[in-house]
C-alpha positions as CSV (number, residue, x, y, z in Angstrom):
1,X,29.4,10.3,6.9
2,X,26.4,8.0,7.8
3,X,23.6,8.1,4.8
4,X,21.7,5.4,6.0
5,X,18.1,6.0,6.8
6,X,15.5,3.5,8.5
7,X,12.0,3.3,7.3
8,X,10.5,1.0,10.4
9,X,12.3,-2.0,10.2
10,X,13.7,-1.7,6.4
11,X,17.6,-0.3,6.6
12,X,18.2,1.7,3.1
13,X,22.1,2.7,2.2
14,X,20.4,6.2,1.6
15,X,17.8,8.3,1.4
16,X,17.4,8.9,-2.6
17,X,15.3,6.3,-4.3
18,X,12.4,6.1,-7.0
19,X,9.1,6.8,-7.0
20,X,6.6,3.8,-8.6
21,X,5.6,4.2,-11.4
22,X,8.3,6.3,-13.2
23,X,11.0,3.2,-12.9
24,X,9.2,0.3,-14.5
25,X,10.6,-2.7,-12.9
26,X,13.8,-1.4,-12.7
27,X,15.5,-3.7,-15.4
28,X,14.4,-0.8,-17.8
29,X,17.2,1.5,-16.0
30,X,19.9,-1.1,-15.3
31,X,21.9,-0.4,-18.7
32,X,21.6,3.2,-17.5
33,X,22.4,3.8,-14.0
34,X,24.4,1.8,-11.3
35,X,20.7,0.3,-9.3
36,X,23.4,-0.8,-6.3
37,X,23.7,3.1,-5.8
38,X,20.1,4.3,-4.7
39,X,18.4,4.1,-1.8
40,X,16.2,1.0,-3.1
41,X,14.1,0.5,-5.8
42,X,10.5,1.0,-6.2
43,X,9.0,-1.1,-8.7
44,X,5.6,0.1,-10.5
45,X,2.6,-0.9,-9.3
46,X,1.3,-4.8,-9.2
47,X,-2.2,-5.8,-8.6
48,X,-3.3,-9.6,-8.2
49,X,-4.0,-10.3,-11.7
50,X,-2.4,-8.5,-14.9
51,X,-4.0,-5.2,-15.8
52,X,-4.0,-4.2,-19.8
53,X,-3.9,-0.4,-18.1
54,X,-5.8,2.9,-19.8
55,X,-5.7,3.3,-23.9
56,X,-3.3,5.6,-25.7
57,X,-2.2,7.9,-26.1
58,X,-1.1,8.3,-21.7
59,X,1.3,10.7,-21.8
60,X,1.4,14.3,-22.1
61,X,3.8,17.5,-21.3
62,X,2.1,20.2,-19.5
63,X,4.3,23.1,-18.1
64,X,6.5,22.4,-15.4
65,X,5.1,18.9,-15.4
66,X,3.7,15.5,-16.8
67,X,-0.1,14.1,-17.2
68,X,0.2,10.3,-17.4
69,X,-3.0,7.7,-17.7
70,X,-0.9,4.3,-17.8
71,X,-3.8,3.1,-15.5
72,X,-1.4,0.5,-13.9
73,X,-0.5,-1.5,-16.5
74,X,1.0,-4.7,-15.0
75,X,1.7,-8.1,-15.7
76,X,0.2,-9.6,-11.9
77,X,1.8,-11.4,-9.2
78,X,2.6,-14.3,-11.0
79,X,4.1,-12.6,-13.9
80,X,5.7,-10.5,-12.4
81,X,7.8,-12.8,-9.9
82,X,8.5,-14.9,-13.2
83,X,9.6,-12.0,-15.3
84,X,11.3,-9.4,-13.3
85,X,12.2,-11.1,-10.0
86,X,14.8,-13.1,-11.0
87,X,16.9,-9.4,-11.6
88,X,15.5,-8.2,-8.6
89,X,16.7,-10.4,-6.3
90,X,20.3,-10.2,-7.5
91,X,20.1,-6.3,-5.9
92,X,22.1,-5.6,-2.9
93,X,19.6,-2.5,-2.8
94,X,15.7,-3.2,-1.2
95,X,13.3,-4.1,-3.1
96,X,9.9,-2.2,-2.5
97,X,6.5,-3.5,-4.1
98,X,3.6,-1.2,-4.9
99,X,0.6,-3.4,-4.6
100,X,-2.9,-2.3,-5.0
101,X,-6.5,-3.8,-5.8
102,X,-10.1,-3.3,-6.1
103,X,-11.4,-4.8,-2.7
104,X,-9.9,-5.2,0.7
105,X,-9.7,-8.8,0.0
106,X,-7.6,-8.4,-3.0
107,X,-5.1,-5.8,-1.3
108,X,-4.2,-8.3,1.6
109,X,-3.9,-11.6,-1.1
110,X,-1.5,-9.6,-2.6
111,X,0.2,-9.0,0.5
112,X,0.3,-12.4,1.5
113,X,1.9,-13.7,-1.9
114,X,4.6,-11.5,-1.6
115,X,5.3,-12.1,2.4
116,X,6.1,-15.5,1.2
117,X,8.4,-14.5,-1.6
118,X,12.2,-14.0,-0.1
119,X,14.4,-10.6,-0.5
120,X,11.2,-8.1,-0.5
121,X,12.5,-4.9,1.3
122,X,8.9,-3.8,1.7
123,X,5.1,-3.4,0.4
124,X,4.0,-0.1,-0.4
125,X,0.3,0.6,-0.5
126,X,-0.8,2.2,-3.0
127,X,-4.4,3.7,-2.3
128,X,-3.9,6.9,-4.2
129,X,-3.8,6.1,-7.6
130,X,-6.4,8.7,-9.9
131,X,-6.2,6.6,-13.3
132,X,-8.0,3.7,-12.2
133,X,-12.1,3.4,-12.2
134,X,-12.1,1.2,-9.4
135,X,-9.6,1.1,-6.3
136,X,-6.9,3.5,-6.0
137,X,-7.8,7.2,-4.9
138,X,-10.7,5.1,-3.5
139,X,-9.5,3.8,-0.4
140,X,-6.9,6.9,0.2
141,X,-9.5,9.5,0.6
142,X,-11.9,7.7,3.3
143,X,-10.1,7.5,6.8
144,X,-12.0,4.5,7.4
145,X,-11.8,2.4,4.2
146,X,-7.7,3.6,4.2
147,X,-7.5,2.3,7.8
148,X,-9.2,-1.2,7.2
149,X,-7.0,-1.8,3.8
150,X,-3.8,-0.8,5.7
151,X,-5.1,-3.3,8.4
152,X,-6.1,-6.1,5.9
153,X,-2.5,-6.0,4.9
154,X,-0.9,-5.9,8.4
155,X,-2.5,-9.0,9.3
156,X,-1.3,-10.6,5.6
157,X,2.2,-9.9,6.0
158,X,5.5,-9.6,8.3
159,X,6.7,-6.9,6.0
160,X,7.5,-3.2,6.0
161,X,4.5,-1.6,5.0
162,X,4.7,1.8,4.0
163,X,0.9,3.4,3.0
164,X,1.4,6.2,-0.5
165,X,-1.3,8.4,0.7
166,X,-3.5,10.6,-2.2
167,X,-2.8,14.5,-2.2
168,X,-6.5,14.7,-3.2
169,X,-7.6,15.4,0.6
170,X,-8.9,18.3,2.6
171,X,-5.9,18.0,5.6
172,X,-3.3,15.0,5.0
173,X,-3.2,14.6,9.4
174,X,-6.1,12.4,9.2
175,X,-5.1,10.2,6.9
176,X,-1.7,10.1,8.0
177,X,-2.7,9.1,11.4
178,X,-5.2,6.2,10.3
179,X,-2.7,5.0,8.6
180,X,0.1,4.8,11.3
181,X,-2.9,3.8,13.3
182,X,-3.7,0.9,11.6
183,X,0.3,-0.8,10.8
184,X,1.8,1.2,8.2
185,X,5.6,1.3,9.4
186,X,6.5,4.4,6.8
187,X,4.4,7.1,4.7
188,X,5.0,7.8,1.0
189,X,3.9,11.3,0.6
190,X,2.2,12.0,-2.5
191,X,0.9,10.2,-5.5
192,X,-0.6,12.5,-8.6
193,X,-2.9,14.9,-8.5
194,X,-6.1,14.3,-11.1
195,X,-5.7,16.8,-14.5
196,X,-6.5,17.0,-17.8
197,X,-5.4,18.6,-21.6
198,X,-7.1,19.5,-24.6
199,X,-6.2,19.9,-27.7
200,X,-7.7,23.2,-29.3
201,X,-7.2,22.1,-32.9
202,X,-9.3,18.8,-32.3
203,X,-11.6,20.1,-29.5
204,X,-10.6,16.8,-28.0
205,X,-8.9,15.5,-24.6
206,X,-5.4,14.6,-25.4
207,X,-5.0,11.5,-23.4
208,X,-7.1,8.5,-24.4
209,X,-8.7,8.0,-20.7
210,X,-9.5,12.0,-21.2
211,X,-7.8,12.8,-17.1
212,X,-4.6,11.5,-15.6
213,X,-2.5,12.2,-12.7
214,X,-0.2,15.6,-13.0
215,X,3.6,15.5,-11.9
216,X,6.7,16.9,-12.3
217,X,7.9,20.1,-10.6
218,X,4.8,22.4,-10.9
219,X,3.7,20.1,-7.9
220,X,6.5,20.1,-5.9
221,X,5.3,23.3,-3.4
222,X,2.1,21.6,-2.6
223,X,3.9,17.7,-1.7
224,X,6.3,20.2,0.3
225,X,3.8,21.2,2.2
226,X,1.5,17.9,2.7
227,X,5.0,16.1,3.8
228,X,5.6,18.9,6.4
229,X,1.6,18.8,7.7
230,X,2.1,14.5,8.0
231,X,5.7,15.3,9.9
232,X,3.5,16.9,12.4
233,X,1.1,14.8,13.1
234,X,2.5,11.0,13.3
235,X,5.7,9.4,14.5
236,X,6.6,7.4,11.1
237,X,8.9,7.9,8.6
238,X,8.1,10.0,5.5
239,X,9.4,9.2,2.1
240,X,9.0,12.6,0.2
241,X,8.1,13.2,-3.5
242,X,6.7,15.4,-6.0
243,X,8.8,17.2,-8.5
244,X,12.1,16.5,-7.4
245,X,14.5,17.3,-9.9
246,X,18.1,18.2,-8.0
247,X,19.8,17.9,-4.5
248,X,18.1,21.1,-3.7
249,X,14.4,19.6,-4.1
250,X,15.6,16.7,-1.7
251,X,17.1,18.9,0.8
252,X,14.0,20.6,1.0
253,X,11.7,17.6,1.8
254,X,14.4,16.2,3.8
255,X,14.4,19.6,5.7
256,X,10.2,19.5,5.9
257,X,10.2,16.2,7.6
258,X,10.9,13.7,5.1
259,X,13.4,10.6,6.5
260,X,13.8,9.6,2.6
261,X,13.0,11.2,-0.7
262,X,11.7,9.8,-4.3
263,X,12.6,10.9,-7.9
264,X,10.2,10.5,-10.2
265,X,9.0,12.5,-13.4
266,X,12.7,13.7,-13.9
267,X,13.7,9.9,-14.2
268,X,12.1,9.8,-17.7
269,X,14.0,12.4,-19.3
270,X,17.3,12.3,-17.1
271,X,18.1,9.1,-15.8
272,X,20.7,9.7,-13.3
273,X,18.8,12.1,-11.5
274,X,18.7,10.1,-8.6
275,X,22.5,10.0,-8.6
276,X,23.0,13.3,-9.2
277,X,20.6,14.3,-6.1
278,X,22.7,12.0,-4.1
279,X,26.1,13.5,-4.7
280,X,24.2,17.0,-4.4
281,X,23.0,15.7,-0.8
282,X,26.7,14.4,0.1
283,X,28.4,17.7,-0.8
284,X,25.6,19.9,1.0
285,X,26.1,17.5,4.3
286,X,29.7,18.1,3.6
287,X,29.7,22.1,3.2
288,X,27.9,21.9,6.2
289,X,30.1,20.0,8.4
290,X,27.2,17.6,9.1
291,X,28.1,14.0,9.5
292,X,24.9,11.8,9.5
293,X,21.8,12.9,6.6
294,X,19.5,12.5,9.9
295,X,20.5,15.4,11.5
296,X,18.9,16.9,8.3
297,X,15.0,15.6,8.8
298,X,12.5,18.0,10.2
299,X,15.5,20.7,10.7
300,X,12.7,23.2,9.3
301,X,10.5,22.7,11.8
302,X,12.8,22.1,15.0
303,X,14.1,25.5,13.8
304,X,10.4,27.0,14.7
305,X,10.3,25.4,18.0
């Protein structure tokens, strides 16, 4: 049974990995799950110079879901190639790198320290982010700002580049398209969408930057949906996300167009999601006498003509 998937030139073993964010750096997880066995590891998000990130408290449970404000706490490109790298490396699995910034200028510096640093599977963009005052959602919800950012990085770096485009968007096609457009070898499809909570018995908000970004299944319909709108209307890859919690969730992306999927809010309170959606996958290819995960992406749509 083949597993492997291909995200423009990066090769993963298979399609399950992590979504950034919800993974730390990945050494967080290594005492409790096999790394070697996922797809590849998405480490959170690293911006140019470290970032202190939003004040407490961040987190908060909402029905079928998460609000977080972590506000991309990070300790920098040079911190974070002398802390966590040295693990990294030692992966057989890719290595993918969210980067973001403020300015175009800082997105492609970014890029072009870590085209020179050896073993990085690939870069993912991240212009979607709703917990930062300054970047982020920013450049993911103007075609024209997301175009020149994913271009800016293009011309920084020979890596895989794949763009995390923001749910917060009248139609995803348009984005989607200036993205491909500009170099982005893969989609990640989506980030968090903005929400709040208050507290009734304080009249207050009950994270300290007042909104976050909502996960967790209670979003899982609409990512379904925005991954099977981008599968229409560009030729890349798609790594799905939002809300997957079991083999079933990733079957369904898979089935919507998605060549790769990404666990996320169930990794903090069951860590071997991501294995236990992989086995799910390899029985359901199994049961149905299929012999390569592939024959599996867009199936939903090729069934409609």
């Amino acid at each position: 049974m083949n597993l492997s998937v291909s995200l423009g030139r990066l090769t993963l073993p298979n399609p399950v990995t992590v979504a950034s964010g919800t993974f730390g750096y990945g050494v967080e997880y290594a005492r409790l799950l096999d790394l070697n066995q996922l797809g590849a590891v998405v480490v959170k998000g690293i911006r140019l110079t470290p970032v202190r990130g939003n004040p407490t408290p961040r987190t908060v449970e909402v029905a079928s879901g998460l609000i977080n404000a972590i506000g991309l706490q990070g300790p920098g490109v040079d911190g974070f190639i002398e802390k966590y790298w040295p693990f990294l490396k030692t992966l057989r699995v890719p290595v993918i790198i969210n980067i973001w910034g403020t300015t175009l200028e800082e997105y492609a510096e970014v890029a072009r320290r870590f085209d020179a640093l050896e073993g990085v599977g690939a870069l993912e963009l991240n212009v979607s982010c709703p917990n930062i005052k300054a970047g982020g959602a920013h450049f993911g919800t103007d075609c024209r700002l997301l175009a020149e950012v994913v271009a800016a990085c293009r011309r920084a770096t020979r890596l895989p580049l794949i763009t995390k485009l923001s749910p917060n968007v009248v139609h995803i096609a348009p984005y989607a398209r200036a993205a491909a457009e500009a170099g982005s070898d893969a989609l990640a499809i989506m980030n968090s969408y903005p929400a709040m909570a208050i507290d009734i018995e304080t009249a207050r908000p009950r994270l300290g930057n007042v909104t976050g970004g909502l996960t967790g299944p209670c979003i899982k319909p609409i990512a379904l949906k925005l991954v099977w709108d981008a599968y229409q209307a560009v030729k890349i890859p798609i790594i799905g996300m939002g809300g997957i919690q079991s083999a079933a969730d990733a079957i369904e992306f898979l089935l919507a167009g998605a060549s790769a999927v990404a666990v996320g809010t169930a990794n903090f309170y069951e860590p071997q999601t991501p294995l236990q959606v992989l086995a799910g996958l390899r029985a359901f290819l199994e049961r149905k006498g299929l012999t390569d995960v592939r024959q599996l992406v867009g199936a939903a749509q090729h069934q409609l003509g």
